[in-house]
C-alpha positions as CSV (number, residue, x, y, z in Angstrom):
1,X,11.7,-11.8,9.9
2,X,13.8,-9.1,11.5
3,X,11.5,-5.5,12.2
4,X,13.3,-4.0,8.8
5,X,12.2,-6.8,6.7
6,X,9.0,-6.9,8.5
7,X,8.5,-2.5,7.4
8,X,9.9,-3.7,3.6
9,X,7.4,-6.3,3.4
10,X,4.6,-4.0,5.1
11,X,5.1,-1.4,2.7
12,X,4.8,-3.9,-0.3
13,X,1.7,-5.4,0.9
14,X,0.2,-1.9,1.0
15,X,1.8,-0.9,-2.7
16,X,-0.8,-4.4,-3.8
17,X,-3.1,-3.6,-1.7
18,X,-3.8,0.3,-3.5
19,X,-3.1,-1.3,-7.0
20,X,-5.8,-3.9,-6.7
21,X,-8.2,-1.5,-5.3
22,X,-7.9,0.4,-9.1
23,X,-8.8,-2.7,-10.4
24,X,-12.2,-3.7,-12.1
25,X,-13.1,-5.9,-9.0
26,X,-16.7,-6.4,-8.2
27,X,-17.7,-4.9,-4.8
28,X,-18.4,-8.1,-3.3
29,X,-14.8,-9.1,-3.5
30,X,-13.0,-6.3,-2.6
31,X,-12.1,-7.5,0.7
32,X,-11.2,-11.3,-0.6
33,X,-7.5,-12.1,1.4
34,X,-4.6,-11.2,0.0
35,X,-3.1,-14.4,-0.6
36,X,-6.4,-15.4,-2.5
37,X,-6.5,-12.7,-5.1
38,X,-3.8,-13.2,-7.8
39,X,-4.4,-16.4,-10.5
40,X,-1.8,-18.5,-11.1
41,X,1.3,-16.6,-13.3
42,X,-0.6,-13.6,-13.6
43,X,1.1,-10.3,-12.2
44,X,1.5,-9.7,-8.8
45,X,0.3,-5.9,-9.4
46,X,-0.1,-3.8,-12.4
47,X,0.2,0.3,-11.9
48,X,-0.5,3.0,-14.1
49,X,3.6,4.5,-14.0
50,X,6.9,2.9,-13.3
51,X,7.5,4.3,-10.0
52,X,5.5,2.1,-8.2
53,X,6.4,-0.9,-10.3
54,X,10.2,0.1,-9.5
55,X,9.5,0.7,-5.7
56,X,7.8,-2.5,-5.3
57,X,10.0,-4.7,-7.5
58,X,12.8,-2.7,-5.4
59,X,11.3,-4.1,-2.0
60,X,10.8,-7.6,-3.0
61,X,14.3,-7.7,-4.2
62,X,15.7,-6.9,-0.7
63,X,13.2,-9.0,0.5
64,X,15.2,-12.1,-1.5
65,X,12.2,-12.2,-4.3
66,X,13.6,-12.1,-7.7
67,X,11.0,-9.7,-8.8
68,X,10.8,-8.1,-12.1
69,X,8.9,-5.3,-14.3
70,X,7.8,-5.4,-17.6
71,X,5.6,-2.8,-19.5
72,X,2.0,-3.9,-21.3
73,X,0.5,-2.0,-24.0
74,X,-3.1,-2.7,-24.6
75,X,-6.1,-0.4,-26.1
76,X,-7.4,0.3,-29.6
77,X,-9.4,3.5,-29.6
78,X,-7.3,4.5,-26.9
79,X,-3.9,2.8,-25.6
80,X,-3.0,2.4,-22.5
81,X,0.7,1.2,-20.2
82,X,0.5,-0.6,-17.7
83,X,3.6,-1.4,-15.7
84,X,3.6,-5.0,-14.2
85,X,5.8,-6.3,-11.5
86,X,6.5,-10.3,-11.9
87,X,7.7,-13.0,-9.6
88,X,8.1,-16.5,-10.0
89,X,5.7,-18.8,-9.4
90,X,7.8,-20.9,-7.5
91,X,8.3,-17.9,-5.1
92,X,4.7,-16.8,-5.1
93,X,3.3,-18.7,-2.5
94,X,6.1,-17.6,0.1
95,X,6.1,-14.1,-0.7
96,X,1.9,-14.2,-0.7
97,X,2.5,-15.6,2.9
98,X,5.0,-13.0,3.8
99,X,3.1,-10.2,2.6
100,X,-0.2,-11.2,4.3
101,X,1.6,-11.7,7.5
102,X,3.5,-8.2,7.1
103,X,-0.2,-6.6,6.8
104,X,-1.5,-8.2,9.8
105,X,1.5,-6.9,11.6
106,X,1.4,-3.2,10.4
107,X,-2.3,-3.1,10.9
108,X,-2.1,-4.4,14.4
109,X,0.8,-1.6,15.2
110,X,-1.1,1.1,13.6
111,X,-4.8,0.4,14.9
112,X,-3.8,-1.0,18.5
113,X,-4.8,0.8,21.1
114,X,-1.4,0.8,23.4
115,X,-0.3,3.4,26.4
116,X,-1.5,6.3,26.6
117,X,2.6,7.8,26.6
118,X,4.4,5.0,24.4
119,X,7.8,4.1,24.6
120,X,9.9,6.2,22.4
121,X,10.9,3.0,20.2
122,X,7.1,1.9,19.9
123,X,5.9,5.6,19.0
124,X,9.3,5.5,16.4
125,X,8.0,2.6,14.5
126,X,4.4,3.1,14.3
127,X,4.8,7.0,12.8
128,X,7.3,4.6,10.4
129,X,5.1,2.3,9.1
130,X,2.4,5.1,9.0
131,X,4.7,6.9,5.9
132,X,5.3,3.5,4.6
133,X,1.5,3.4,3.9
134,X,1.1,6.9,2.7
135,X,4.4,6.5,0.7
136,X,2.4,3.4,-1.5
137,X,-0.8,4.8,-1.2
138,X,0.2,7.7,-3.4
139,X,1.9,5.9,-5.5
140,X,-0.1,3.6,-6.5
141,X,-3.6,4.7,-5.0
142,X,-4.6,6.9,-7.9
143,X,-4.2,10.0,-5.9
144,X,-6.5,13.2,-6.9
145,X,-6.5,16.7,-5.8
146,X,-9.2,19.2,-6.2
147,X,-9.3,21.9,-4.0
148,X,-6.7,21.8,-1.5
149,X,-7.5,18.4,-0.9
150,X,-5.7,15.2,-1.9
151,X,-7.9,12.2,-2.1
152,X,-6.6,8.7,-2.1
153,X,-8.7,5.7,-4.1
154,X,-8.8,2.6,-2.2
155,X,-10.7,-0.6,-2.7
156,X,-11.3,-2.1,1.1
157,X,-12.3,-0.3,4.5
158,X,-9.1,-1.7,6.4
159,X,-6.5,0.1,4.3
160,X,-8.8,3.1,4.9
161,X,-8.8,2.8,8.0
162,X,-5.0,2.3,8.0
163,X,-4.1,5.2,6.4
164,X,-6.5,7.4,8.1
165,X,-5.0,6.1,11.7
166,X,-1.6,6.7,10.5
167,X,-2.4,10.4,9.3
168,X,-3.6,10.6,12.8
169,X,-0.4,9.2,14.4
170,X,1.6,11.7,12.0
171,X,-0.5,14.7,13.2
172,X,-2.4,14.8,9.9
173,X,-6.3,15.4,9.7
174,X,-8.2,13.1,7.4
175,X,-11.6,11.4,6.6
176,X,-13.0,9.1,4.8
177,X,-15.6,9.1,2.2
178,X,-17.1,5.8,0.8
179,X,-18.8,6.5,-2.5
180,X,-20.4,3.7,-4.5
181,X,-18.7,0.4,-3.1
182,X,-15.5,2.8,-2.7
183,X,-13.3,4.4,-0.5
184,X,-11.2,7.6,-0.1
185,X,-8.7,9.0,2.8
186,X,-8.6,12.7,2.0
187,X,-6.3,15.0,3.6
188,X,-5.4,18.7,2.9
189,X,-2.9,19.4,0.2
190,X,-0.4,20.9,2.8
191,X,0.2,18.0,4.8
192,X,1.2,15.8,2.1
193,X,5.1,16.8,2.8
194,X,4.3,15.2,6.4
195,X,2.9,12.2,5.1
196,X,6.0,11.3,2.7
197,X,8.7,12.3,4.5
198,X,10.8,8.7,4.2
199,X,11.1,6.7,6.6
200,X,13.7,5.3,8.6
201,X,12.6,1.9,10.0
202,X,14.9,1.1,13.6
203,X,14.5,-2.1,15.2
């Protein structure tokens, strides 16, 4: 897998990643493996707006998938969308391999401790992959802002920990707070434009 195919396939594992944090998981599988996580024909991810649905399906196309959306209504009090992104379950297991190995891959770049003056190429790719994670995290992390902060919701300490390196590695200022078996990477309002700027992946 070439090093733009490798970015694609890193940013789609972190567009799961955030949208099975939002889900009703209990605490004590939060951090089950990615390739362990989906049942059988059941969506790959569900988000609450079509963006992320369309970015993801979007990525997995170029990736060869033959990914689809579809919307679900559900609710009776109070209805609800949820936009689901689909692949075959012929393709499942290869894409659940490639996206696990993608997230080892981007978390290895971002969280390795390398020189301390980086070749230009190296530097290039890690502050890429670092927007690929914002990019997905605030689309599909649930992100909230209340007083000049933005807050992202994740499920699992290591894509905390990725986003909060790669704020780092963009020049951006963050924390994270863990509140009742969850986790946040908040940043200040004003360095959101830095964090979404898109990226340009180069071998």
């Amino acid at each position: 897998m070439g090093t733009d195919a490798l970015g694609m396939a890193f940013e789609s594992a972190c567009l799961v990643r955030c949208a099975r944090s939002l889900a009703p998981v209990p605490a004590r599988r939060r951090e089950v493996r990615l390739t362990t996580v989906p049942r059988p024909a059941g969506p790959l991810a569900e988000f609450g707006h079509p963006a992320a649905a369309d970015r993801l399906a979007g990525r997995l196309a170029a990736l060869g998938f033959a990914a689809t959306t579809e919307m679900h209504t559900g609710g009776v009090a109070r209805t609800y969308e949820l936009q689901r992104v689909l692949v075959p379950e012929h393709e499942r297991a290869a894409l659940e391999r490639r996206l696990t190995v993608a997230w080892q891959w981007g978390r290895q770049q971002l969280l390795a401790d390398g020189p301390r003056v980086p070749l230009a190429t190296d530097h290039t790719r890690r502050l890429t992959l670092a927007r690929y994670a914002w990019q997905a995290a605030l689309l599909a992390g649930g992100p909230r802002r209340r007083a000049g902060t933005l807050r992202v919701k994740l499920g699992d300490p290591e894509t905390a920990e990725v986003l909060l390196r790669g704020a780092r590695l963009i020049g951006v200022s963050g924390e994270v707070i863990r509140r009742q078996g969850c986790f946040a990477v908040a940043v200040a309002n004003s360095a959101v434009p830095l964090l979404t700027t898109a990226p340009h992946l180069r071998p």
